[in-house]
C-alpha positions as CSV (number, residue, x, y, z in Angstrom):
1,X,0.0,0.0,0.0
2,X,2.9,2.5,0.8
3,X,4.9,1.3,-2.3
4,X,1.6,2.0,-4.2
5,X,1.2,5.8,-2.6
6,X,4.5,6.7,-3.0
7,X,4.7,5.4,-6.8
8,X,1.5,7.8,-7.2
9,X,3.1,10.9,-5.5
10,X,6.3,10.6,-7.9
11,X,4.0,10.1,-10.6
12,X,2.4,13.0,-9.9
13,X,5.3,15.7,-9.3
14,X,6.4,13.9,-12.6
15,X,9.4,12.1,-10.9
16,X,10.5,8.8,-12.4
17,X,9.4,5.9,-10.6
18,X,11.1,3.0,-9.5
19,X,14.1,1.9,-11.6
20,X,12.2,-1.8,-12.0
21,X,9.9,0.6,-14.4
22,X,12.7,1.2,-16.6
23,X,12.3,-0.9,-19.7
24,X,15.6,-3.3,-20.1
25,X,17.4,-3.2,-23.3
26,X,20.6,-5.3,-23.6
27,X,22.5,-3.5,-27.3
28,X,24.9,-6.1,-28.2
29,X,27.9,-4.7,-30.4
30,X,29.5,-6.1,-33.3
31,X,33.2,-6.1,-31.9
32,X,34.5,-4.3,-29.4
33,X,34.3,-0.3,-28.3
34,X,35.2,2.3,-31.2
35,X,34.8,5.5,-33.0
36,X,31.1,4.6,-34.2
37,X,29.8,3.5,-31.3
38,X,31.4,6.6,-29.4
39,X,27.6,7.9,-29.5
40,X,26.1,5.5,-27.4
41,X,28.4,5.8,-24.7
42,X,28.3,9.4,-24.8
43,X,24.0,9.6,-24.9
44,X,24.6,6.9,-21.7
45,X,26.9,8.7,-19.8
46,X,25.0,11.9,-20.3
47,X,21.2,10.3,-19.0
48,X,19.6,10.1,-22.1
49,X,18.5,7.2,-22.0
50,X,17.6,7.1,-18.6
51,X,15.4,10.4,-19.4
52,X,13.5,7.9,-21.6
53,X,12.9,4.9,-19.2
54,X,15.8,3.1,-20.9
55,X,18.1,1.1,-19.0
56,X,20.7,0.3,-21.4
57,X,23.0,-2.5,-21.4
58,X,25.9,-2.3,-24.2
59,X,27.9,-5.4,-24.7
60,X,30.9,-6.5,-26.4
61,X,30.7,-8.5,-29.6
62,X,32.5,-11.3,-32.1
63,X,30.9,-10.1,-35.3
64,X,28.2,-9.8,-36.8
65,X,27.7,-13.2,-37.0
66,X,28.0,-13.4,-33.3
67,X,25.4,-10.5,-32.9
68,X,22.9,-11.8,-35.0
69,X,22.5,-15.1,-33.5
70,X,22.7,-13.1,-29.6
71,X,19.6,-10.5,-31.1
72,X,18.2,-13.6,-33.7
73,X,17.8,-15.7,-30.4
74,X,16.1,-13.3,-28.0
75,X,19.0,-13.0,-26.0
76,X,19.2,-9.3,-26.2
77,X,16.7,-7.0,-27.7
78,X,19.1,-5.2,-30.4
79,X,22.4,-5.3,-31.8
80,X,24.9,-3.9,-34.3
81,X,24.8,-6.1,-37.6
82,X,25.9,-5.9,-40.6
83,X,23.0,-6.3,-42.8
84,X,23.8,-8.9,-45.3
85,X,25.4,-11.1,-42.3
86,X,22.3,-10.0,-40.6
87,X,19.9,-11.6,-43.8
88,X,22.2,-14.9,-43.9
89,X,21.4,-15.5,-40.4
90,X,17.1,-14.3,-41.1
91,X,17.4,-16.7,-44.1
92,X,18.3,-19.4,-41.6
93,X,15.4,-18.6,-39.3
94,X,16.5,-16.1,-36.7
95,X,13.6,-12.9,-36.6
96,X,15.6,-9.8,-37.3
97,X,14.3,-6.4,-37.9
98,X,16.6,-3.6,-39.0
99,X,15.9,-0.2,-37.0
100,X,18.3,1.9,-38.0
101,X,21.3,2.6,-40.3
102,X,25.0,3.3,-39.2
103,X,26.6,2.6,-42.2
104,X,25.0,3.4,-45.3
105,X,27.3,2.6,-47.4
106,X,29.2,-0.8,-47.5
107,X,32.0,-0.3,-45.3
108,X,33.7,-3.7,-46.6
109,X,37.3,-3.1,-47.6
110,X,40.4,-5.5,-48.7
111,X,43.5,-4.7,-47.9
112,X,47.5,-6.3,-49.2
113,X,50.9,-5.3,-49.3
114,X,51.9,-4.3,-53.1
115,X,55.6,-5.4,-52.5
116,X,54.0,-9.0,-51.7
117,X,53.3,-9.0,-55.5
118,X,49.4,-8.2,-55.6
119,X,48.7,-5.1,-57.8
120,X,44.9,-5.4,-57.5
121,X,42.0,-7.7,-56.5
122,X,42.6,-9.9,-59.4
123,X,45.9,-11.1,-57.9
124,X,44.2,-12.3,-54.9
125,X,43.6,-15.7,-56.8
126,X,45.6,-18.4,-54.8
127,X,46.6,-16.3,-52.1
128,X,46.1,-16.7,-48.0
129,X,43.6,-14.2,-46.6
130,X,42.9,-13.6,-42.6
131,X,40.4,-12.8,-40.9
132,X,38.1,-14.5,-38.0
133,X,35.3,-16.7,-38.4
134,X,32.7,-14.3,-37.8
135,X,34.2,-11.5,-39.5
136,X,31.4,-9.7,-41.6
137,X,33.6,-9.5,-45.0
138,X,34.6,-13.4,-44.5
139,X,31.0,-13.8,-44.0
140,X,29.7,-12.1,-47.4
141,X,33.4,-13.3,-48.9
142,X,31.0,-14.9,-52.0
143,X,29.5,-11.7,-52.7
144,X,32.5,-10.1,-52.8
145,X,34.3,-12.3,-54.9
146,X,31.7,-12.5,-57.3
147,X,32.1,-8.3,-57.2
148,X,35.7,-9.6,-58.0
149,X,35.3,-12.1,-60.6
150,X,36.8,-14.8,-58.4
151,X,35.2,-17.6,-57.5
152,X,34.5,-18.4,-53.6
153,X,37.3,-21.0,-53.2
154,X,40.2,-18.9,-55.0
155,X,41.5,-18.0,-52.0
156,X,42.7,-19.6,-48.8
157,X,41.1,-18.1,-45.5
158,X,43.2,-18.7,-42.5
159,X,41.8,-17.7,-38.8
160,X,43.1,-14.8,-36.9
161,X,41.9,-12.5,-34.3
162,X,41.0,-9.5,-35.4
163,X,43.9,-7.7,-33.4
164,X,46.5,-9.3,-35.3
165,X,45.2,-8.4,-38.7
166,X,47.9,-5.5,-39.2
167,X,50.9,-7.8,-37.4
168,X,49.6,-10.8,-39.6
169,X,49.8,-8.9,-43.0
170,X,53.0,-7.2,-42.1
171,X,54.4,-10.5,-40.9
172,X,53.6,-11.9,-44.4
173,X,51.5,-14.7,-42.3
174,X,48.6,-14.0,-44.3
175,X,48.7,-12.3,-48.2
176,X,45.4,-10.0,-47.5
177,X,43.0,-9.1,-45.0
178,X,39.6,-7.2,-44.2
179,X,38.9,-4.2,-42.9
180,X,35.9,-1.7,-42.5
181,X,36.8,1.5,-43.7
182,X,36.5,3.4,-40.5
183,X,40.2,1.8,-39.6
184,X,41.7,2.8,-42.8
185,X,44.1,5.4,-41.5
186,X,45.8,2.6,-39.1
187,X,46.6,0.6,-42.4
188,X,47.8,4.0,-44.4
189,X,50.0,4.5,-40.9
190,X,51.6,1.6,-40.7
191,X,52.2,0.5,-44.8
192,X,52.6,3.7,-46.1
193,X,53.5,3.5,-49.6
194,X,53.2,-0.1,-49.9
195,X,49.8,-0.2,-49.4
196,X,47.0,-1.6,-51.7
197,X,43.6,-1.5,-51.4
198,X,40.1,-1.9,-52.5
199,X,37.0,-0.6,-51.2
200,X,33.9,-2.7,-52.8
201,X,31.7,0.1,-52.8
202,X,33.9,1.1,-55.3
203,X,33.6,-1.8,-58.0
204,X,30.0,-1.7,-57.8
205,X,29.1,-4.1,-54.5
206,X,27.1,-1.3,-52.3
207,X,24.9,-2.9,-50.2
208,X,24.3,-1.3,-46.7
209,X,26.5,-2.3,-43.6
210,X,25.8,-2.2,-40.0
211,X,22.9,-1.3,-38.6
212,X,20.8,-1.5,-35.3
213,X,18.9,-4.7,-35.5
214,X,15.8,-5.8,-33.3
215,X,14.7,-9.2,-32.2
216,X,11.2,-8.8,-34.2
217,X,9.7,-11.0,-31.4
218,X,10.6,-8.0,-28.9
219,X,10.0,-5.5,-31.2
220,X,6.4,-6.5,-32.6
221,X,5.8,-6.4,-27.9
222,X,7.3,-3.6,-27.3
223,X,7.3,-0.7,-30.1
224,X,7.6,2.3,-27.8
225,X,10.1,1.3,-25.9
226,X,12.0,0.2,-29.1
227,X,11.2,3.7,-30.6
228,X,12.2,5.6,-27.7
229,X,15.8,3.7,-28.4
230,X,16.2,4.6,-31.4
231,X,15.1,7.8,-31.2
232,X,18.0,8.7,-28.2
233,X,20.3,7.1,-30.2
234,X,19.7,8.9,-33.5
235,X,19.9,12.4,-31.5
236,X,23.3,11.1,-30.6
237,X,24.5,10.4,-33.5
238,X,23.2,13.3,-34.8
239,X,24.9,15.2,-31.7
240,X,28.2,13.5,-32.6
241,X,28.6,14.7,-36.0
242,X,28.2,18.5,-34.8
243,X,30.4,17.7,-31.4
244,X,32.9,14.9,-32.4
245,X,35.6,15.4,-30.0
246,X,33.3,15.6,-27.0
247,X,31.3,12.5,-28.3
248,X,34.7,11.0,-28.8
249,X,35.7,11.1,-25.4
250,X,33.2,9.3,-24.1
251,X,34.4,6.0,-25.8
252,X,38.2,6.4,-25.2
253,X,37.8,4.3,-22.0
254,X,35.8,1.7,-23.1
255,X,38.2,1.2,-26.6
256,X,41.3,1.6,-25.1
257,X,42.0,4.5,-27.9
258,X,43.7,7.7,-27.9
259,X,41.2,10.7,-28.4
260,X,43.3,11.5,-31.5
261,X,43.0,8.5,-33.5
262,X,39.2,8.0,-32.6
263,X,38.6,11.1,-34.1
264,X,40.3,10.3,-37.7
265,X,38.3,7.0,-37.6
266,X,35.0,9.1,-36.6
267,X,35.8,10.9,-39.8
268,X,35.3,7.9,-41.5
269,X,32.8,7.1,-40.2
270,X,30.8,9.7,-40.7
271,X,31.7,9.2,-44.6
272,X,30.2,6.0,-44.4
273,X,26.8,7.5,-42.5
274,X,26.5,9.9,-45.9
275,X,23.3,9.4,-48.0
276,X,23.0,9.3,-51.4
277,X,22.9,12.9,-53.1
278,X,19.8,14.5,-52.7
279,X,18.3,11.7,-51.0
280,X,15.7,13.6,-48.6
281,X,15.7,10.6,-45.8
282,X,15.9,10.9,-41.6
283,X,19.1,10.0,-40.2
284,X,19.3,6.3,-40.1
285,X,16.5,5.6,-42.7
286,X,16.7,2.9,-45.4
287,X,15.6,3.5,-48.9
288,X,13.7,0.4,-49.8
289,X,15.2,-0.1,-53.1
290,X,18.7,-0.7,-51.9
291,X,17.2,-3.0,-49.0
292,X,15.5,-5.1,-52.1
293,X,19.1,-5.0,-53.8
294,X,20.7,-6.2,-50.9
295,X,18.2,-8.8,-50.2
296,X,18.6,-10.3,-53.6
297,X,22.5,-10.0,-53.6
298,X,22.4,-12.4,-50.2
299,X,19.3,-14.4,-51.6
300,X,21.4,-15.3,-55.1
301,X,24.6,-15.5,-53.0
302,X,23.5,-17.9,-50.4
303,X,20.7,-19.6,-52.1
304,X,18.4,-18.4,-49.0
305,X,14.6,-18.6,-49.4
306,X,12.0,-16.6,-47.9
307,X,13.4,-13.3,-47.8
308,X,10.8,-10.5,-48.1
309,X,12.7,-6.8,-48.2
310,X,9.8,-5.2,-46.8
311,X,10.0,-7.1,-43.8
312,X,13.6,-7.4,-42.7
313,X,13.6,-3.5,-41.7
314,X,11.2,-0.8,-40.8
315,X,11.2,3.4,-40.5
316,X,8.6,3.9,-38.3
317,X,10.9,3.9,-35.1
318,X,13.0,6.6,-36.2
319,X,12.7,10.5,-36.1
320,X,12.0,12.0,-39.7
321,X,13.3,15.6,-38.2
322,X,16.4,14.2,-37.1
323,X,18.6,14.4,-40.2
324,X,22.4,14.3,-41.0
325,X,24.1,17.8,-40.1
């Protein structure tokens, strides 16, 4: 009876209640703490999600492999997937809804040594390429290949952690790796001259990369509590792009980064957040078309049935006022 009163006296000086009131959201991330997911920890540490009845919980990932089965299998509400890995894994059975775009274009990018002898993606024929299991590029490696003219088997994928990507390559333990973009500068830092790259996006294989996914089971329950999520967490990023260094800050704990080098990546990042030209879309949104595109390119890939693209994402969480700066 006195638990009841008092709930009804905050209530009605418009004090939160209890913090069992909160709704519990567990965000699982794709790897571990960096420069794109600086704005999360920066709308946490600041109460914004509180302010919204959100008790957040971010976690560490293993991929987006890894991310997709935690979110696909109820075990936390969202996560950060990359969206093809994301449809391999929906193919298979796991309910995923995507909420939100981070990367709207494909962040996938292959990296080499030109004085090992490759002088573009062609020479990667025959050659040893490392990268983890659940690495997103491994993952969609017959996408890209096809992107490539190679077949899936033409190369040799040996496992690594994803920490010793830049030792392994310089080592000449492995003849290539992958990368997402927003680490680029580390490669350019440490090969200089003798580095060779591609970017996919830039040989025509576009399709989007990570974004916030949604058990659908959770999701179809609890739509307001999902949309007040998503909305928080596309004012951040929104907030980041206008304040990068202060966003930046908030993450240099968590990743173990200097301040300096988050913010080169954040650049990156935000490169990757950019729209198509005069596309008139919220922060975030997804253009149908390309979600049909990149439906199809897993679907033929993969041989998966039962995609529908108008089902594997949605708008209607997000904020159509909240737009890219």
């Amino acid at each position: 009876m006195i638990r009841r009163l008092l709930a009804g006296v905050l209530l009605a000086l418009g004090v939160a209640g209890p913090a069992e009131a909160q709704d519990r959201i567990t965000l699982v991330l794709n790897w571990v703490p960096g420069s794109d997911h600086a704005p999360l920890y920066w709308a946490q540490q600041r109460g914004l999600y509180r302010e919204v009845n959100i008790n957040l919980t971010i976690e560490n990932g293993r991929g987006s492999g890894f991310a997709a089965q935690r979110v696909g299998a109820g075990q936390a509400q969202f996560g950060i997937i990359d969206m093809p890995a994301a449809l391999q894994v929906r193919g298979a059975g796991a309910d995923l809804v995507a909420a939100m775009a981070i990367y709207v274009q494909s962040p996938y990018g292959l990296y080499w040594r030109r004085s090992s002898g490759i002088t573009g993606p062609g020479d990667l024929r025959g050659r040893r390429l490392g990268a983890p299991p659940a690495d997103a590029a491994r993952v969609m490696w017959p996408m890209i290949a096809r992107a490539l003219n190679l077949g899936p088997n033409d190369v040799t994928w040996v496992n690594i952690a994803p920490e010793a990507k830049v030792a392994s390559l310089q080592s000449g333990a492995i003849d290539a790796t992958t990368h997402f973009y927003n680490v680029h500068y580390i490669y350019e830092r440490v090969f200089g001259s003798d580095l060779g790259f591609v970017l996919t996006r830039d040989i025509g294989f576009n399709p989007y990369g990570n974004a916030f996914f949604a058990n659908g089971a959770w999701l179809r329950a609890n739509q307001d509590a999902a949309r007040r999520f998503i909305r928080v967490t596309q004012r951040a990023y929104a907030e980041c792009v206008q304040q990068p260094e202060a966003c930046q800050q908030a993450v240099v704990g968590p990743s173990n980064t200097s301040l300096e080098d988050l913010r080169v990546s954040w650049d990156l990042v935000v490169r990757l957040m950019q729209d198509e030209p005069g596309a008139n879309r919220s922060l975030g949104g997804f253009d149908p078309a390309r979600v049909e595109t990149t439906v199809a390119a897993v679907r033929d890939a993969f041989n998966v049935q039962g995609l529908q693209p108008a089902q594997v994402f949605t708008n209607d969480l997000l904020d159509p006022a909240i737009r890219l700066p």
